[in-house]
Phi, psi and omega in degrees: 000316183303323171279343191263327146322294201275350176302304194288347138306306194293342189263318170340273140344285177304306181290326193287320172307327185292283179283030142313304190259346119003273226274290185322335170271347163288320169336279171333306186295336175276330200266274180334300162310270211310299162002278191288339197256330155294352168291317200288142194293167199294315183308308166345286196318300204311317186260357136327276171334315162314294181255012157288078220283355175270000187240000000 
C-alpha cells in the first residue's frame, strides 16, 4: 500500500513538472513570435497575425 502511495506521488509529480515546462515553452514560443513579428514590417504582422490560431 505504501509503495503503491509513493508510485503515485511520483507519476503525480512527473506530470506536474511536465506541465511546467509545457507552460514554459509556450512561453519561450510567444516571446519568439512577438519577437518576429516586431522586427518584421506591418504586411508580415498582418499575415502573422492572421494565419495564427493562438492569438
Amino acid at each position: 500500500m505504501e509503495r503503491r502511495k509513493n508510485i503515485v506521488k511520483l507519476i503525480l509529480s512527473n506530470l506536474f513538472l511536465r506541465l511546467i515546462s509545457i507552460c514554459n515553452i509556450n512561453q519561450y514560443k510567444s516571446n519568439q513570435i512577438d519577437n518576429y513579428i516586431a522586427i518584421h514590417p506591418s504586411i508580415l504582422r498582418n499575415i502573422v497575425l492572421r494565419r495564427s490560431p493562438w492569438i
